[in-house]
N, C-alpha and C positions, 0 to 999 in steps of 0.2 A: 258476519260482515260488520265493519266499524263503522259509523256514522261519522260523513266528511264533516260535519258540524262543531264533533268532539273536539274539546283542549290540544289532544296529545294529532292529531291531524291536522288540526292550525296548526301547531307550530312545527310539525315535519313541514308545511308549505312554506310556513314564511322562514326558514332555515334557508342563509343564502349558502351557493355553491361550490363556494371558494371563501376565504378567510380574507378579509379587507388588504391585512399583512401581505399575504402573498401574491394579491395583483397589486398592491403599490411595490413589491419587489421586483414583481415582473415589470411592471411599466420602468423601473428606474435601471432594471438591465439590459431595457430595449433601448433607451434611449441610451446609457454608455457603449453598446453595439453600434448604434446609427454612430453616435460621436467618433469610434475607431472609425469606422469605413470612411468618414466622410475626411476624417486626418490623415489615411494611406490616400483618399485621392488626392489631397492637395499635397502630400509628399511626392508624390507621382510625379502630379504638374511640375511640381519646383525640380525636382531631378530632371525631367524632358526640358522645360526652360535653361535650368546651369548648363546641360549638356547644349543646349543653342546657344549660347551664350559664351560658353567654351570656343565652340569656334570662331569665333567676332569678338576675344577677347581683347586684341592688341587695340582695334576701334575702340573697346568700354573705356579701356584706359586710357586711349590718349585723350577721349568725350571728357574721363571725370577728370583728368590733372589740366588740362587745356585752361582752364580758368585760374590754377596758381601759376601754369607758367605764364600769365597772359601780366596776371597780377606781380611777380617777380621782375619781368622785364619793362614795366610800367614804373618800378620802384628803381631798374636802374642797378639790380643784383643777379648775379648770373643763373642762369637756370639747370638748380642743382638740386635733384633732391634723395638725401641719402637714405640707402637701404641698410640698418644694422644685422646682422648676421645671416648666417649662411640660406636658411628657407624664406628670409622674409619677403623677396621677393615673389618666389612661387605662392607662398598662402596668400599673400595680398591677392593675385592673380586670382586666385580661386574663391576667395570671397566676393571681388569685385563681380566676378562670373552668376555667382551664387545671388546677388542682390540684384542682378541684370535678370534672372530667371526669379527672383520673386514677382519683378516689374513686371515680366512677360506672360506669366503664370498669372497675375490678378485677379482676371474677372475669373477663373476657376476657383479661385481662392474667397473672393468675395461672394461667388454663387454658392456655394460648401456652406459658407456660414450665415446668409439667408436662409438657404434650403433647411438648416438644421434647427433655425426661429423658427422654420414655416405651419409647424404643426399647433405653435401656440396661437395663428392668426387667425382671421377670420377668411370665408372663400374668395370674398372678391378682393381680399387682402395678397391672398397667395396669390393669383393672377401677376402679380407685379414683381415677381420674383427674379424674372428674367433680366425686364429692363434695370431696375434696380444695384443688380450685382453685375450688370454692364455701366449703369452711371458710378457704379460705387469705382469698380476701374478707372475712372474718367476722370472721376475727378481725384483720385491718386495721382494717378497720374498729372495732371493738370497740377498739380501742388507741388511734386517734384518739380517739375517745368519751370513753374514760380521759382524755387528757391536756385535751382541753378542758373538762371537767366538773369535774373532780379537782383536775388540776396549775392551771390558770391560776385559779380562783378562791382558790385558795392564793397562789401566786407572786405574781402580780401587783402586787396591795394590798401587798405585803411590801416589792418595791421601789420601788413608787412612792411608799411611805411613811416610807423610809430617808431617814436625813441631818436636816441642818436647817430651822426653819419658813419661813425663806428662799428653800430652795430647790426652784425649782418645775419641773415636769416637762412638757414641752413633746412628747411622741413624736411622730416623724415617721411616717408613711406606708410608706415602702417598709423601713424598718427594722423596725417591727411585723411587718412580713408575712413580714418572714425570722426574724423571731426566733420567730412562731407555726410556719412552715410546718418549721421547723426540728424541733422541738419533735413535731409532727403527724404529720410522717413518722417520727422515733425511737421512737414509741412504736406504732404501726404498722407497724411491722417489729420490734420487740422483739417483743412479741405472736405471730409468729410462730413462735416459736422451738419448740412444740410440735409443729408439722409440720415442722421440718426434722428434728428427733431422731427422730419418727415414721419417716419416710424412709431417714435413717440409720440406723435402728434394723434396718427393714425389710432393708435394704442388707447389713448386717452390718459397718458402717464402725463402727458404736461399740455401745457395751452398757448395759447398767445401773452394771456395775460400773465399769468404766471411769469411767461418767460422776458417779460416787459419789469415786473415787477424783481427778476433776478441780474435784470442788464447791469445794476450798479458794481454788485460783486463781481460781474461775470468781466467787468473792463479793467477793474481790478486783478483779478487772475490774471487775465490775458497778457499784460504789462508782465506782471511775474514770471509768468513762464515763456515770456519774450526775454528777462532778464536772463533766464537762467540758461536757455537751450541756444541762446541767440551768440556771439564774440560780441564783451563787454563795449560797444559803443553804440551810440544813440539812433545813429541812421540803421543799422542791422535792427535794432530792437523795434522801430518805428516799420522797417520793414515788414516784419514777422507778426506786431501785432494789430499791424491794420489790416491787412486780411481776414485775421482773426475774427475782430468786429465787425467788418464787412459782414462774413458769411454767419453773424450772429442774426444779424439785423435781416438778412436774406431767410436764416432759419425761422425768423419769427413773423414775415412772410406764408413761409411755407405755412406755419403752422396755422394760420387765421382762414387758409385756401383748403386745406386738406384734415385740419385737424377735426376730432369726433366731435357732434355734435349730442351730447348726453340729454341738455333737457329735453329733445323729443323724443327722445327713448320712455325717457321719466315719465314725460305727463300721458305720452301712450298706456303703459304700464298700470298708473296712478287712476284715470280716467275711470269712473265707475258709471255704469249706465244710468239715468235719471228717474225716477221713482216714477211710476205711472199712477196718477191722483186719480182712482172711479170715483 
């Protein structure tokens, strides 16, 4: 019999069971597995959403053009808007469809990609997974809402009323739809920006102060990318990026209410009992 004490007996024991390599390959192929399933469900949702959507298609479209032709007969030009070749009106159709069944589809779409955060959280972190990827819809949605209600009954009239009395404005079809869906989705995802700092906050990836200390750039940006995604005038741009700031300044809110508390973690940890003097 060999003596458990011997060399070659420690280290049969301390020989682990598996190759470090091959459970970091397992874990990294469990999570591209979760990753697939969790993209055929939100393919899913958005298929069942386009197909609702499909049917209430003639309502999407008069909802999203309703604001140029509001804007057109506001300007006093007749309400025309051309479609060039033969499918362009069907694919419009069905994009329109397909972005009405993202809308619809959201809070499964935003629950898919909490749910797939959720393993890196903490317990009473996942608990919140629910309301979370139902605020996260809300306030999508709520951002869309903004920019069609707000921004296009501004914008629009503005430029369709620029230039001379000559010159008349003819919009196509499938260029409306990217210049609204463009617009639709940016402020739809601006809007969010409350739960990612939430999160973050949660995380311990950023702070209050931090985010106080990044406000300078961050008003900067926001003007920027008010320039860029917004139609080149100054009420549009003023529109797009004062929400912006808004819901900076509401993030950093959030963050001073919710955000981690580290130094009592620290001095928990740090703490060493105190010497007992006989």
């Amino acid at each position: 019999m060999s003596n458990p004490d011997t060399p070659t007996a420690a280290a049969d024991k301390s020989q682990p069971s598996a190759p470090p390599a091959a459970e970091e390959s397992l874990g990294f192929l469990d999570h591209f597995r979760e990753l697939r399933a969790r993209l055929v469900k939100i393919c899913i949702a958005v298929g069942l959403g386009f197909g609702l959507c499909w049917i209430f298609k003639s309502h999407l479209v008069d909802a999203l053009f309703q604001p140029l032709l509001n804007a057109l007969a506001a300007t006093g030009q007749p309400a025309n808007i051309v479609a060039l070749g033969v499918p362009e009106k069907f694919i419009t159709y069905m994009k329109i469809a397909l972005m009405g069944g993202i809308f619809v589809s959201s809070p499964v779409i935003f629950y898919q990609i909490w749910a797939f955060v959720a393993p890196g959280l903490y317990d009473e972190e996942k608990t919140c997974i629910i309301p979370v990827a139902l605020a996260s819809a809300v306030f999508f949605v709520l951002g869309a809402l903004f920019c069609y209600c707000v921004l296009f009954p501004n914008a629009l009239p503005f430029l369709l009323g620029f230039g001379e009395e000559y010159m008349r404005d003819t919009p196509r079809l499938s260029e409306y739809f990217a210049f609204a869906l463009q617009l639709l989705l940016a402020f739809g995802l601006i809007f969010e920006l409350p739960l990612f700092v939430f999160f973050l906050a949660r995380l311990g990836l950023v702070s209050a102060a931090s985010l106080r200390r990044f406000r300078r750039y961050y008003i900067v940006g926001a003007f920027i990318a008010a320039a860029v995604l917004t139609p080149p005038d100054v009420m549009s741009q003023l529109i797009m990026a004062a929400p912006m700031l808004l819901l900076y300044e509401f993030g950093i809110f959030i963050a001073v209410l919710f955000g981690r508390k580290p130094g009592k973690k620290t001095e928990e940890k740090t703490e060493s009992p105190k010497p007992v003097h006989k």
